[in-house]
C-alpha positions as CSV (number, residue, x, y, z in Angstrom):
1,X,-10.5,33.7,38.6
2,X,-11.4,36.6,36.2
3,X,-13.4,37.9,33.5
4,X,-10.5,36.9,31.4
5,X,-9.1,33.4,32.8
6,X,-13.4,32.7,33.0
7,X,-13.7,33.8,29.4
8,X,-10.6,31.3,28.2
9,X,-11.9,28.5,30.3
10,X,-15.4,28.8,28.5
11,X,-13.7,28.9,25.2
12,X,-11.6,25.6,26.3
13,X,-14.8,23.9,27.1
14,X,-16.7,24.5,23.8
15,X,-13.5,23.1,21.9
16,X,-13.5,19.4,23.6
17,X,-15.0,16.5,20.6
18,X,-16.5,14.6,23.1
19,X,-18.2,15.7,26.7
20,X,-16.5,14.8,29.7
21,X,-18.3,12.2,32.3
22,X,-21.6,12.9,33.5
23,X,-22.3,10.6,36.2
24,X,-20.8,10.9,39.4
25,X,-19.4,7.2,39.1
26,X,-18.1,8.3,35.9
27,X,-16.7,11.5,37.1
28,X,-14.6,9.6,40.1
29,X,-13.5,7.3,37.9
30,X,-11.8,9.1,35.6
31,X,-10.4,11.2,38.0
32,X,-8.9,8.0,39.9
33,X,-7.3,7.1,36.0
34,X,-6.2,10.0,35.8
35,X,-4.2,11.4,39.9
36,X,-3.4,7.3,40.0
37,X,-5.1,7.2,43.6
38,X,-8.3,7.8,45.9
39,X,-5.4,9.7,48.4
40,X,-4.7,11.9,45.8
41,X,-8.3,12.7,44.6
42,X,-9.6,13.1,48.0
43,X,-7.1,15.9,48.2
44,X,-7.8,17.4,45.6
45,X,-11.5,17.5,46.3
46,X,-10.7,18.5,50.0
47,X,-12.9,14.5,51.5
48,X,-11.6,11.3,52.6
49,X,-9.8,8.4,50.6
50,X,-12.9,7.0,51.9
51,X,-15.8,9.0,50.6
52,X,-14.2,8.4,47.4
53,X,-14.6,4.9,47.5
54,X,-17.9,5.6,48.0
55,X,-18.7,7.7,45.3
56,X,-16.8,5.3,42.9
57,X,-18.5,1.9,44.4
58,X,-22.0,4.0,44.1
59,X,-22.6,3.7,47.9
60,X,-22.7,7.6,48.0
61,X,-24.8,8.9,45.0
62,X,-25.2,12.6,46.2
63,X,-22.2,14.7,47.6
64,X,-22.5,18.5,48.6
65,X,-23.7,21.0,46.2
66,X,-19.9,22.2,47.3
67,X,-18.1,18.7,46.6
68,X,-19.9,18.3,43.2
69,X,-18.9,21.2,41.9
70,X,-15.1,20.5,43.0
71,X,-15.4,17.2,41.2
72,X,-17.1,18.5,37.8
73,X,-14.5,21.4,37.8
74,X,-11.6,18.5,38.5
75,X,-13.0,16.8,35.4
76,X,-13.2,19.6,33.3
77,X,-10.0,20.8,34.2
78,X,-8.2,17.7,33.1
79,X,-10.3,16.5,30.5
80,X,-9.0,16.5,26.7
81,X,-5.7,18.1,27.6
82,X,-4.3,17.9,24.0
83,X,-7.2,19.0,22.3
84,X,-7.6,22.3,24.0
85,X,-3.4,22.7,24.1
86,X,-3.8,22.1,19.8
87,X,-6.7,24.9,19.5
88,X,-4.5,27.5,21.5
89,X,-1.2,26.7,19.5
90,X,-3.5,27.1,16.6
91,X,-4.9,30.1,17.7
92,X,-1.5,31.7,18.5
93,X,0.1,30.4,15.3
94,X,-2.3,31.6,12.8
95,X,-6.0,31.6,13.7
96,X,-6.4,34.5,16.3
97,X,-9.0,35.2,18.5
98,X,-12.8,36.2,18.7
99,X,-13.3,39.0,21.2
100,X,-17.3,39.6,22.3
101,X,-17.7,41.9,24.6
102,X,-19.6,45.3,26.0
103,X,-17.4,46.6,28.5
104,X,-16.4,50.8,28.9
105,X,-13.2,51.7,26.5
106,X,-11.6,54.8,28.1
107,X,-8.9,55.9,25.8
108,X,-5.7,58.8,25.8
109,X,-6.4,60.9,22.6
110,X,-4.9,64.1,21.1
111,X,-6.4,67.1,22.1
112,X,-9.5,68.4,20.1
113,X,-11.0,65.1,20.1
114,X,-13.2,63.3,22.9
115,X,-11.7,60.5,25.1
116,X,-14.8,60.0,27.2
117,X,-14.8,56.6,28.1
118,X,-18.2,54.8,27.2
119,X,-19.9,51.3,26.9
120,X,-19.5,49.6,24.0
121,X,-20.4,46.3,22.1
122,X,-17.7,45.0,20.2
123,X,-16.8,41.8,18.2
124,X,-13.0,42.2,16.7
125,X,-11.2,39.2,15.8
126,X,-7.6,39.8,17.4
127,X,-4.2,38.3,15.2
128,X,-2.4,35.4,16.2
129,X,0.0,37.5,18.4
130,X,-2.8,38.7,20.8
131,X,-3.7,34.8,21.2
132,X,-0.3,34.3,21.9
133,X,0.4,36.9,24.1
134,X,-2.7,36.4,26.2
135,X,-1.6,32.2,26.5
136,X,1.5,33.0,27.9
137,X,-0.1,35.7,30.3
138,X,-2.2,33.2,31.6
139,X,0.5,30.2,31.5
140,X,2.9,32.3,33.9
141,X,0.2,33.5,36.4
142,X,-0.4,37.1,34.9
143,X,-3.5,39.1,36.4
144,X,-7.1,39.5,34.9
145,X,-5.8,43.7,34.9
146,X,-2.7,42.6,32.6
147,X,-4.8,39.8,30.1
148,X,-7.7,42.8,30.1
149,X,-4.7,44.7,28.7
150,X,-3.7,42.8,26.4
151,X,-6.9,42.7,25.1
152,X,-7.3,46.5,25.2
153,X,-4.0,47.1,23.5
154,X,-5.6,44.4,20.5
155,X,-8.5,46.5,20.5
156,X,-6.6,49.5,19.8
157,X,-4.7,48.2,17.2
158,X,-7.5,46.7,15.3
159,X,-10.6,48.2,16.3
160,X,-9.9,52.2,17.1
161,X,-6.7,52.2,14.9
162,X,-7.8,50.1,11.9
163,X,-4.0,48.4,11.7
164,X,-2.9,52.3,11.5
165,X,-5.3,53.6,8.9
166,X,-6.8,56.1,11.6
167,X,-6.2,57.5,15.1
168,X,-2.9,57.7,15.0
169,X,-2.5,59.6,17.9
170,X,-4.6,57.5,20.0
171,X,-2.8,55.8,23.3
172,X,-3.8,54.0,26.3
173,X,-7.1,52.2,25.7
174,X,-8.4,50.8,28.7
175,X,-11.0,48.0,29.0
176,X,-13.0,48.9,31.8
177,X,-16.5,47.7,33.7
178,X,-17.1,44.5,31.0
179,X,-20.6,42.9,31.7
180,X,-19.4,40.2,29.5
181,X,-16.7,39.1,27.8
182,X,-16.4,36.0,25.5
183,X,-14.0,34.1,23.4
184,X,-13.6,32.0,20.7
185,X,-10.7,30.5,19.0
């Protein structure tokens, strides 16, 4: 995954009401409710039917640093499926999207004016359409360059071109080098 599908993925976690299993047992459990079969979760989580059994009777209580992570992310992954499907349709009807991020902006401008790319910190709330844009971009398998785009062209818009008041001529903004990127919705 990138920056991008990362950043969305965070933003999907903070907006669950209630915090998905903790316990191992817990964690199997709902995973069995939820793929129907220990076949299917073994699978998934790349053991045997059998060591799932295990975990869900309690006769295994540790699995590899590598298994437990498969299972938490399993979890996570499927947990409060409506919830995080209301924020983003809510967030790409009206609400919009919180950008944070310091990343390098390198930008096409007219000439007589610099386009030097350079770090900066920025917070811009996006309109709905970015949200919606950058959904669907993620929904059919779009690349962290294209979302970053997406997110560049909102930036543009709102941030460098102040919804048109100023840089008119300004084209191209890139979103280059992030050390982090978050987002809220």
């Amino acid at each position: 995954m990138g920056e991008i599908e990362d950043a969305i993925e965070r933003a999907d976690r903070e907006s669950f009401t209630r915090q998905p299993p903790k316990t191992l047992k817990g964690q199997i459990g709902y995973l069995l409710k939820q793929m129907g079969s220990a076949k299917a979760v073994a699978h998934e989580l790349g053991v045997t039917a059998d060591s799932v059994n295990r975990y869900r009777r309690g006769a295994r209580k540790r699995p590899r640093a590598d298994i437990a992570a498969k299972i938490d992310d399993a979890v996570r992954q499927r947990w409060q499926p409506m919830v995080r499907k209301r924020r983003q349709k809510q967030a790409a009807a009206t609400g919009g999207i919180t950008v944070e991020t310091r990343a390098r902006f390198g930008y096409t401008a007219p000439v007589g004016t610099t386009d030097d790319g350079r770090f900066r910190r920025l917070t811009v709330h996006l309109p709905a359409k970015y949200a919606q844009r950058l959904f669907d971009a993620r929904n059919t398998g779009a690349s962290d360059q294209q979302m970053r785009q997406i997110i560049a062209e909102g930036f543009k818009e709102i941030y460098f071109q102040d919804g048109g008041g100023r840089a008119a001529g300004l084209s191209d903004v890139t979103l280059n080098d992030i050390d982090y990127l978050d987002l809220d919705y």
